[in-house]
C-alpha positions as CSV (number, residue, x, y, z in Angstrom):
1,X,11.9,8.7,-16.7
2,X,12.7,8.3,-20.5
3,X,9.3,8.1,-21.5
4,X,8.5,11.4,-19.5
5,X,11.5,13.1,-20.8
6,X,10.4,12.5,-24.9
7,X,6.8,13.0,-24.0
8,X,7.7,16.3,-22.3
9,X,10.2,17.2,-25.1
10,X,7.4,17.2,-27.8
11,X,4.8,18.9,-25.9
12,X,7.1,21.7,-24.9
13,X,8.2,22.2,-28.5
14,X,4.9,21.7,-30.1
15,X,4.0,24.7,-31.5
16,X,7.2,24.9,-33.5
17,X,7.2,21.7,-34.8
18,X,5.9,21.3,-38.9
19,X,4.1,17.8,-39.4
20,X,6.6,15.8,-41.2
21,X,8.7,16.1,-37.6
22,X,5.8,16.2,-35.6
23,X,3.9,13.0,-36.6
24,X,7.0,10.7,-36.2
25,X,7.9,12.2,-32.8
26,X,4.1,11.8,-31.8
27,X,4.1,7.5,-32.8
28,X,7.7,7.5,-30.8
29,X,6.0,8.9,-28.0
30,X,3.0,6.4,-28.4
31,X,5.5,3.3,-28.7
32,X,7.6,4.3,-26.0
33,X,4.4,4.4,-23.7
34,X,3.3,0.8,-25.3
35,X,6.8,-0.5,-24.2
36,X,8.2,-0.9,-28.1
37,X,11.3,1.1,-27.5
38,X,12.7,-0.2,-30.8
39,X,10.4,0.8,-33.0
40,X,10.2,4.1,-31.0
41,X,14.1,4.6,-32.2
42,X,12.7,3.9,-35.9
43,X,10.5,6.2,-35.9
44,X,12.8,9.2,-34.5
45,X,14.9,8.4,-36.8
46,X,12.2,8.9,-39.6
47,X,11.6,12.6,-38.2
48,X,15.5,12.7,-37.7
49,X,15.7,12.4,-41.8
50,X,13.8,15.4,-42.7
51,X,15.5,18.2,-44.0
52,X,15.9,21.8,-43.1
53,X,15.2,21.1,-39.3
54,X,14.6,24.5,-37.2
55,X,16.8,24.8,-33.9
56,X,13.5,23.9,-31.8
57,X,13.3,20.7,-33.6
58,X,16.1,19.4,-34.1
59,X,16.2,20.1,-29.9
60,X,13.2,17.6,-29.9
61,X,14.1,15.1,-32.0
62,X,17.9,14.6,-30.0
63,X,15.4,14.5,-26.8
64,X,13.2,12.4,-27.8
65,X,15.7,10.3,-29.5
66,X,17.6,10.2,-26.1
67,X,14.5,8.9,-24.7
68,X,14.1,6.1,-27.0
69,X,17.8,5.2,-27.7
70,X,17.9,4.6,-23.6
71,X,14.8,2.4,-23.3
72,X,16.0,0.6,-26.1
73,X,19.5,-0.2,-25.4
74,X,21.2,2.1,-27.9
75,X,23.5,3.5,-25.6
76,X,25.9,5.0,-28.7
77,X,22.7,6.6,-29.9
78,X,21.6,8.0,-26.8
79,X,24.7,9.4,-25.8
80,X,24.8,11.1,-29.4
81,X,21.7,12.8,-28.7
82,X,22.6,13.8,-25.5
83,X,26.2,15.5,-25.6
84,X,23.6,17.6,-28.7
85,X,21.1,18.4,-25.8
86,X,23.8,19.2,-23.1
87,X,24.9,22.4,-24.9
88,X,21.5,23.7,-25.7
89,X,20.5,23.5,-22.5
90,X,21.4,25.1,-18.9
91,X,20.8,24.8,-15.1
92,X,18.7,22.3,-13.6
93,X,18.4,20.5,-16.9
94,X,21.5,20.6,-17.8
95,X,22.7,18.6,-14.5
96,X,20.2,16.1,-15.4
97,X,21.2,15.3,-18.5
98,X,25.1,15.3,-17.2
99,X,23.0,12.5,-15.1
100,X,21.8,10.3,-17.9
101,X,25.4,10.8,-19.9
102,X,27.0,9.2,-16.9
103,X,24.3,6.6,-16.5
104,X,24.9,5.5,-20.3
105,X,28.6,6.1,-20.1
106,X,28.2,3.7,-16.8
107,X,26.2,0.9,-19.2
108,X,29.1,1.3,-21.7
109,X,31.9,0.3,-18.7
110,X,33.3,3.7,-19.4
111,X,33.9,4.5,-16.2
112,X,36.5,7.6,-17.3
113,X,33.5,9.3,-19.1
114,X,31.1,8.5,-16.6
115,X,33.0,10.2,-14.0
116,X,33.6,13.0,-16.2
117,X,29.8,13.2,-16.7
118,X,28.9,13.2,-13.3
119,X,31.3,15.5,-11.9
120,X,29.5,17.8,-14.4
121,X,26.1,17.0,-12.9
122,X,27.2,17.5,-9.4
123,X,28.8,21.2,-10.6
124,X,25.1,22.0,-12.3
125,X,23.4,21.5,-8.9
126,X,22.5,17.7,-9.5
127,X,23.0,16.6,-5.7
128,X,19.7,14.0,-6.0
129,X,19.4,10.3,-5.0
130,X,20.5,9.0,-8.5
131,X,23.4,10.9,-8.4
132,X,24.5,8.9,-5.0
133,X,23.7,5.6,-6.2
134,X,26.0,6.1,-9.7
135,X,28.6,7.2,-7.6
136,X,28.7,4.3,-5.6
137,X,28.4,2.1,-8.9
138,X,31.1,3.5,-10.0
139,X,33.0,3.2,-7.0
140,X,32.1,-0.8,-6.4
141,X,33.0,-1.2,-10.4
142,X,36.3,0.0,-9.7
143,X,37.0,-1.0,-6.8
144,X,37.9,1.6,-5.0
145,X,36.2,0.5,-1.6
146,X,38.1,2.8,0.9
147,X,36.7,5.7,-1.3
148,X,33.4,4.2,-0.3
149,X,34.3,3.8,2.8
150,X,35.3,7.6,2.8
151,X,32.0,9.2,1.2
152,X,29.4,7.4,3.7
153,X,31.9,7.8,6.4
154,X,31.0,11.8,5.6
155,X,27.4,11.0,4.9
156,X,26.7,9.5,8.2
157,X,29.0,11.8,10.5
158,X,27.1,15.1,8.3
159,X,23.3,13.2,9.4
160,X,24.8,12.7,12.9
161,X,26.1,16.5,13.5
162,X,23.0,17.9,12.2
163,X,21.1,15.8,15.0
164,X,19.6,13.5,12.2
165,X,19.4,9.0,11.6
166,X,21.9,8.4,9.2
167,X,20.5,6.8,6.0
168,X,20.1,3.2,6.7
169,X,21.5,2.8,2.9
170,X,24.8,4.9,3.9
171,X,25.1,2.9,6.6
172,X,24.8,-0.5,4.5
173,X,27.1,1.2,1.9
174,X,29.8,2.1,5.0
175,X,29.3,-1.1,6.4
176,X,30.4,-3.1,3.0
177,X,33.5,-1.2,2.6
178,X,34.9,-1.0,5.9
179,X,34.4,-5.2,5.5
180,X,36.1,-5.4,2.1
181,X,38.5,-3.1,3.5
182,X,39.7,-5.0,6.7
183,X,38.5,-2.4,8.8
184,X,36.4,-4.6,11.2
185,X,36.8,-2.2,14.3
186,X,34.6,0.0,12.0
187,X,32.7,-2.2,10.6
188,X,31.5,-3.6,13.9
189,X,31.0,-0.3,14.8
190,X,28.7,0.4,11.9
191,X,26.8,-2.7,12.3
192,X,26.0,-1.3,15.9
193,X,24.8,2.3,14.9
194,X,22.8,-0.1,12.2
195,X,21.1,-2.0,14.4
196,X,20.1,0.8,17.2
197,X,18.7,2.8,14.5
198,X,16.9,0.3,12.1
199,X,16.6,-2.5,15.0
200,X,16.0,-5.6,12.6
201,X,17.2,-9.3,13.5
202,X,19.6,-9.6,10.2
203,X,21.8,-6.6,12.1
204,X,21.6,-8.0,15.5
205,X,22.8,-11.3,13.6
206,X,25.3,-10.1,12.2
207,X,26.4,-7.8,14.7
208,X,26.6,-10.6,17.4
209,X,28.2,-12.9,15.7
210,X,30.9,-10.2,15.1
211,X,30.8,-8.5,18.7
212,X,33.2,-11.1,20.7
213,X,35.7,-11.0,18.3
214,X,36.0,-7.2,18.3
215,X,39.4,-6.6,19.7
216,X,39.3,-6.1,23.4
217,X,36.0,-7.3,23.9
218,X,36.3,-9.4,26.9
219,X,35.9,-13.5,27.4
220,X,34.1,-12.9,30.4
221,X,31.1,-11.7,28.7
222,X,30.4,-14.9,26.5
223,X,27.2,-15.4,28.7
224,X,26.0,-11.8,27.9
225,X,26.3,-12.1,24.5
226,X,24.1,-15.4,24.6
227,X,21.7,-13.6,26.9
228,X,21.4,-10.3,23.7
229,X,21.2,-13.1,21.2
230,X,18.3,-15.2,23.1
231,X,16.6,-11.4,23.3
232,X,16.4,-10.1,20.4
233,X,15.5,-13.8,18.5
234,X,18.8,-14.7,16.9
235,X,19.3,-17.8,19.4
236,X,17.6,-20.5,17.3
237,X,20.6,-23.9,17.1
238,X,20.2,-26.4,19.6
239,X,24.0,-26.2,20.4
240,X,23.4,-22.3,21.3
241,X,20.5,-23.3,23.6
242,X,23.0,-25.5,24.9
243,X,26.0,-23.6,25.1
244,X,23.8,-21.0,26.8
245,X,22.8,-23.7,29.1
246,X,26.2,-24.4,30.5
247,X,27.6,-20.7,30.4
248,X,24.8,-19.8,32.8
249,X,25.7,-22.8,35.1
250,X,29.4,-21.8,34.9
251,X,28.4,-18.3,36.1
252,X,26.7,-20.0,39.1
253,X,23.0,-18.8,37.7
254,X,21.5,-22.6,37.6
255,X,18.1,-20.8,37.1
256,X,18.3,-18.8,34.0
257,X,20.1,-22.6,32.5
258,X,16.5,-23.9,33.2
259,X,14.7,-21.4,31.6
260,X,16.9,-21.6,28.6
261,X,17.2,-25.3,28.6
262,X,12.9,-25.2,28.9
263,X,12.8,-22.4,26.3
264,X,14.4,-25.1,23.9
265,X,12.4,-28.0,24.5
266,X,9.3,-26.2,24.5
267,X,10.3,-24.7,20.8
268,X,11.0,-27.9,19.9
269,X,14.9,-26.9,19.4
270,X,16.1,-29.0,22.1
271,X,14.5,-32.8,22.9
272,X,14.6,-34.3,19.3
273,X,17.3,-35.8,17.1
274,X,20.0,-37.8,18.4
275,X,21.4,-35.7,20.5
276,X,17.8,-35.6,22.8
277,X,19.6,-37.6,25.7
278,X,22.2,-35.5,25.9
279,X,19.5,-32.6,26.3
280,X,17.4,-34.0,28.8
281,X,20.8,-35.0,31.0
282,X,21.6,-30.9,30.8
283,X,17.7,-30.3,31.3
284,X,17.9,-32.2,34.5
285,X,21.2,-30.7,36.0
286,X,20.0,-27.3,35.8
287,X,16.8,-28.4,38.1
288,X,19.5,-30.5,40.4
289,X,21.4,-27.1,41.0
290,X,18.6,-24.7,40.8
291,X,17.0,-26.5,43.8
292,X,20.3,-26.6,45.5
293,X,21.3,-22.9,44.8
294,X,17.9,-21.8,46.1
295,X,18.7,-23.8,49.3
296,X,22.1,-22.3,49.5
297,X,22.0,-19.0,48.3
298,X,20.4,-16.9,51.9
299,X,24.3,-18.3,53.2
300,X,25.5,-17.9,50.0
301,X,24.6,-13.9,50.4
302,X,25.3,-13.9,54.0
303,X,28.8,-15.2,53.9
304,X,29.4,-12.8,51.1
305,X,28.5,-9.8,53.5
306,X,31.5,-10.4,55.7
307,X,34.1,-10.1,53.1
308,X,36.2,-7.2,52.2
309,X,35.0,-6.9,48.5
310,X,31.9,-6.8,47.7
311,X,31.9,-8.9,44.7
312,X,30.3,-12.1,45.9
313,X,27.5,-9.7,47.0
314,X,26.9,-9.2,43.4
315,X,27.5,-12.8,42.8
316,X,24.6,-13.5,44.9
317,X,22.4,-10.9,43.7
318,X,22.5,-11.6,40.4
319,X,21.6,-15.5,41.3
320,X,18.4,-13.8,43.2
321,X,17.5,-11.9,40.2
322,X,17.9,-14.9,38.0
323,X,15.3,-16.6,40.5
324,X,12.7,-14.0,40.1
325,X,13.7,-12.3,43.3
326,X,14.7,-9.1,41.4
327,X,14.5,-6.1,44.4
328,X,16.2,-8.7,46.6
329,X,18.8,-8.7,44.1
330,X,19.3,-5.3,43.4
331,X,19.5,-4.5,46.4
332,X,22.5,-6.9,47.1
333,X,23.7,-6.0,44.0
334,X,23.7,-2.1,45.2
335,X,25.6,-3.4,48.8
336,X,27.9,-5.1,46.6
337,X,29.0,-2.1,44.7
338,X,29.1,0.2,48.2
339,X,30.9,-2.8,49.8
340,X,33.7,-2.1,46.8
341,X,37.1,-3.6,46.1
342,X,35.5,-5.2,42.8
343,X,38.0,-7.0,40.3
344,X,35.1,-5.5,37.7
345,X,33.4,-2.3,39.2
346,X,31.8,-1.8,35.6
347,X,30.3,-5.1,35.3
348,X,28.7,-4.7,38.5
349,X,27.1,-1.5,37.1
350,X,25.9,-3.9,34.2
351,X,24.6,-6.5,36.4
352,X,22.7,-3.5,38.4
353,X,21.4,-2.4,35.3
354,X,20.0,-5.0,33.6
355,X,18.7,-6.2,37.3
356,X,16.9,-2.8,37.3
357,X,15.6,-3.2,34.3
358,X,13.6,-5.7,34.9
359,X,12.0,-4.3,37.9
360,X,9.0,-1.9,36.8
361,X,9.5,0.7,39.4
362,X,13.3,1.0,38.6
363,X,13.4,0.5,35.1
364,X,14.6,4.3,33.8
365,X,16.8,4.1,36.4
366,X,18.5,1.2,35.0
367,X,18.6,2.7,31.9
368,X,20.5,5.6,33.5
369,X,22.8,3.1,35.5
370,X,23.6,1.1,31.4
371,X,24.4,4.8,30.4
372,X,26.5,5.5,32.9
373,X,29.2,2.7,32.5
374,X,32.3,3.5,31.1
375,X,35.6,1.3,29.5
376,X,35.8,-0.5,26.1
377,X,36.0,-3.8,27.2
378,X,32.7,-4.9,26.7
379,X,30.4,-3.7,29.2
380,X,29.2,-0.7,27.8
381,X,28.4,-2.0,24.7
382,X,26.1,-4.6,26.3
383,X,24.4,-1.7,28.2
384,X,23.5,0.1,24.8
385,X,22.3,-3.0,23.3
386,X,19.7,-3.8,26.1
387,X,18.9,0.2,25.8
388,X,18.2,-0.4,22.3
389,X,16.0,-4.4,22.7
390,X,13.8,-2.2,24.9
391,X,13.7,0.9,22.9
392,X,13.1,-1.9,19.9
């Protein structure tokens, strides 16, 4: 941009420029091109030294020494030349260079001046993408996070009113200050609108790992959680495989604990090191009680149709859709929810969901079913993300 600014200067002053200028400017402008920023500044400063200087160039030597003093480090210099330009000039111009006297004010840790500078640049109609970036410099050098926090707050709720993705960089920026702030309600609630809009495993790691210690998340959905991370690739330690493993057992789903226990031995996460005993002993459980729940689970679903509440109709449907047997499943899952009387009618909405899901003839209608579930305890959030892994 400095090179383009002094090369630009010249030629627009050209005509009114006498030789003894003229020639110096012209090697400044070749050197700044060749990289020698230095010896650009030398030479400036040789056309700077002749006397009797018209207005036109003396307004090209302070831009083309601006140019040069920048690339060269001469921040003093540059600044000089500068504040000189910044009164000659006007509207568009003049907000950019407001924008370069905050940047070099910035270099100089003169933060004072630098705002100064930039709240000029901003009043000249300077709204561009530099502009944002100083002012969260600035911000970050001073520390003033819940600032930060306040001006991508506004960035992203503008983008979001007008029906557009917030920035993924406001959202980064939003994201850092809610953290350094303590506000990890919001931040966890950044890192979600992160990852459904720029779905990459860094955001589902890190929003994950944050998600069951969100206040009022609830226990019960441990498993879930598991299930999200194994989804979207973020499931990769041998004691997650395993942890996995056991939840799944726990939640009387012995079949999804052998397809997680096989997923790991077949990646090569789980069957090696010294704990390989310990994984084939898991390994073999979950085959022990997947063979008896498949034995057991016709009774299982029968026994659970006599009761008032129709949550061990959901029980059982889930373990059918765990075994392949998904329209089975959904539709005890379905009977479950009419039966009512559930400790959890929105988990059984999740479990109805994500069972239709994976069905192809009912799969937008469990993506209505995820939308429709309500409470902040866990639930819905887990419907959004499996929304978003198949949007993804």
């Amino acid at each position: 941009m400095a090179v383009a600014f002094g090369a630009a200067a010249l030629h627009a002053g050209a005509q009114g420029i006498r030789a003894e200028v003229g020639k110096p400017l012209q090697q400044a402008g070749e050197l700044l091109k060749a990289g020698k920023a230095k010896e650009a500044l030398a030479k400036v400063r040789e056309a700077e030294g002749v006397p009797g200087k018209s207005a036109t160039e003396q307004l090209t030597v302070d831009k083309m020494k601006a140019a040069a003093a920048q690339r060269a480090g001469d921040m003093g210099a540059a600044i000089q030349a500068l504040e000189s330009i910044y009164g000659r000039t006007s509207g568009a111009e003049q907000g950019q260079i407001a924008e370069q006297l905050a940047s070099a004010f910035a270099q100089q840790r003169n933060n004072a001046k630098a705002n100064e500078w930039l709240a000029k640049a901003v009043q000249a109609g300077n709204n561009g993408p530099g502009i944002k970036q100083l002012q969260s410099y600035l911000q970050s050098s001073s520390g003033d996070y819940a600032a930060i926090a306040r001006d991508a707050a506004a960035a992203v709720a503008a983008a979001e009113q007008g029906g557009r993705k917030p920035e993924e960089g406001e959202l980064l920026r939003l994201a850092d200050a809610q953290q350094r702030t303590g506000n990890m309600t919001g931040y966890v609630g950044t890192l979600e609108k992160l990852l459904l809009d720029y779905p990459k495993k860094d955001y589902w790691n890190a929003y994950l790992a944050r998600l069951p210690r969100k206040p009022g998340f609830g226990e019960r959905f441990g498993l879930d959680v598991m299930r999200l991370r194994l989804a979207s690739g973020t499931l990769t330690k041998a004691e997650d495989f395993m942890e996995m493993a056991q939840l799944s057992l726990q939640a009387g789903v012995p079949a999804e604990a052998a397809r997680v226990v096989e997923q790991g031995f077949k990646s090569g996460v789980l069957g090696t090191g010294p704990e390989a005993g310990r994984h084939q002993r898991l390994r073999d459980l979950a085959l022990k009680q997947e063979t008896e729940s498949k034995a057991g689970l016709a009774s299982q679903a029968t026994e659970a149709d006599t009761f008032k509440e129709g949550d061990g109709l959901v029980k059982a449907g889930s373990a059918y859709v765990s075994m392949g047997e998904i329209d089975k499943g959904i539709d005890l899952i379905q009977k479950g929810i009419a039966k009512g009387g559930l400790k959890h009618p929105e988990d059984a909405k999740l479990r109805l969901g994500l069972a239709q899901l994976q069905s192809p003839k009912s799969k937008s209608a469990g993506v209505q079913t995820l939308r429709s579930i309500k409470g902040g305890d866990g639930a819905a959030e887990i419907g959004r993300l499996w929304i978003a892994l198949g949007a993804s």
